[in-house]
N, C-alpha and C positions, 0 to 999 in steps of 0.2 A: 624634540624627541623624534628621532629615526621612523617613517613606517615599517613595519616588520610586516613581509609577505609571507604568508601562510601560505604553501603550498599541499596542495591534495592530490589522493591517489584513490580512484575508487573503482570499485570490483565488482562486479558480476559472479554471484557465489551460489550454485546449487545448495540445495541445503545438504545432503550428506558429505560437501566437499567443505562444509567451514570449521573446520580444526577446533579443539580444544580452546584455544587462546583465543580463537576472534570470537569464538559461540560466548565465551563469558566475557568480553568486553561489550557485547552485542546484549548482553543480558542486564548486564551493570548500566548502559546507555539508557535502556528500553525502562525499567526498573525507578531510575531517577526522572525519566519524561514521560511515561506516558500514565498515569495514574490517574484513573476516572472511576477509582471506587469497584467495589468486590464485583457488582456485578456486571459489570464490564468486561471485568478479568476470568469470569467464571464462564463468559456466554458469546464474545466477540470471534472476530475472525480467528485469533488467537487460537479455538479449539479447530483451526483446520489449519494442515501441515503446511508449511511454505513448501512451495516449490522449488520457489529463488529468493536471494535477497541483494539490495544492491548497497554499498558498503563503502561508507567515505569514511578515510579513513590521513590524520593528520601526518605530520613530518616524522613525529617518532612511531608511526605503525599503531597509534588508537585508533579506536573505532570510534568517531564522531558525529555520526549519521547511517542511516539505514533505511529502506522500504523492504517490504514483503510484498512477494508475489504469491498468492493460493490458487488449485482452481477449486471452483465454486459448485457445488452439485447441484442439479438442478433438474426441474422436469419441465417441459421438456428436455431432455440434454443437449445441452452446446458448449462449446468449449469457451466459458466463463472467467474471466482470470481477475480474481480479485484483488485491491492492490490496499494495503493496509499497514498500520505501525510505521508511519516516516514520521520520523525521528533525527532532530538536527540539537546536539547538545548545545546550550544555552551561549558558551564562548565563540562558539561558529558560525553563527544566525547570522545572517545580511550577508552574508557572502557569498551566495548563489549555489551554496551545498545542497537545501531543498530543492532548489531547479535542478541541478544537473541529477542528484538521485532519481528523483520523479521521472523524470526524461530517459534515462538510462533504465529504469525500471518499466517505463511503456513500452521502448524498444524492445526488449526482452520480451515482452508479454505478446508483442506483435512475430517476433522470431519466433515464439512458441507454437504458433497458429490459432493464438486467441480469436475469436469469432468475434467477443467483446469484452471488454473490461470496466469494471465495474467499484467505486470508492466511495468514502464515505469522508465529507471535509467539509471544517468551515474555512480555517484560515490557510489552506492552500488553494480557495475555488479560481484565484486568478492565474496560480500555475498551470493550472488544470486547464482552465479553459482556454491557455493558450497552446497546449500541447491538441487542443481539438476536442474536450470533454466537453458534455453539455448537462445542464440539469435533471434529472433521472425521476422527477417525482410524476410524470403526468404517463412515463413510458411503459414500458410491456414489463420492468421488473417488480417484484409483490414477495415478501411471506407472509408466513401463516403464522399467530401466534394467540395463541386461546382461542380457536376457529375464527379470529378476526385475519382479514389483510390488511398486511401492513405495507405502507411505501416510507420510505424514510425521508424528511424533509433536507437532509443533507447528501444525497447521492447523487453520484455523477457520472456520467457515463461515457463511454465512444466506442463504436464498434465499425466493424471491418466489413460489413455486408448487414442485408435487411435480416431484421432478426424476427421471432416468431409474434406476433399477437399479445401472448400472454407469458411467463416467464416466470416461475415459483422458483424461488430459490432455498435449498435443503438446511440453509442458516442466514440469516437475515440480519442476526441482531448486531451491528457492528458500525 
């Protein structure tokens, strides 16, 4: 049997620039993979707007993968950019769709003038760490949640300059 190559096309999409057609194949994607239960979906990065998202997308024009870009509110304020919801539908895995999204969705976030950027991953931490992310649990990021701090044992991090001390972020839970 023939190898059949896949070839892809992927986008850098503001968010009020994704049409009709990509926002609901991008929903339909997201919907089928990423499901971790109510409250995940009720409290994640999710309730903070993208700013960008990066968008792989197959031979017939599906959306087959995705990252989000947020920024992240914070206090002290710095320009936070959080990276969340990547997303490679299940026939596209191994084929360097999560790599090159991921990458292309850092770049962005470095064009933006992210200070730092900031994710939450178990089975991409080797993408991660070779794009320059490092471990986030011992670092200056923390929220608040029932007056406890919380650091999440899966964050990761890379920034573009020294950053402050201490670092509360306005949503955490993701």
């Amino acid at each position: 049997m023939p190898t059949v190559q896949t070839r892809y096309r992927y986008l850098v999409v503001d968010e009020d620039g994704l049409g009709t057609d990509l926002r609901r194949g991008l929903a339909v994607l997201l919907a089928a993979i990423l499901d971790d239960g109510e409250r995940y979906r009720g409290r994640a990065w999710r309730t903070l707007r993208p700013t960008f998202r990066v968008v792989a997308l197959d031979a017939q024009g599906e959306a087959i993968g995705q990252a989000s870009g947020s920024w992240v509110p914070t206090r002290p304020p710095i320009r936070l950019l959080g990276l969340g919801d990547v997303a490679v539908a299940p026939a596209h895995r191994r084929r360097n769709v999560a790599r090159t999204v991921c990458g292309l969705a850092v770049n962005e976030a470095w064009r933006l003038h992210a200070v730092a950027i900031l994710l939450k991953t178990k089975p991409l931490r080797t993408v991660f760490a070779d794009l320059g992310f490092e471990a986030a649990t011992d670092g200056p990021f923390f929220h608040v949640e029932n007056g406890a701090r919380i650091v999440h044992p899966d964050w990761m991090a890379a920034s573009a300059s020294a950053l402050p001390a201490s670092i509360e972020l306005e949503e955490g839970d993701f």
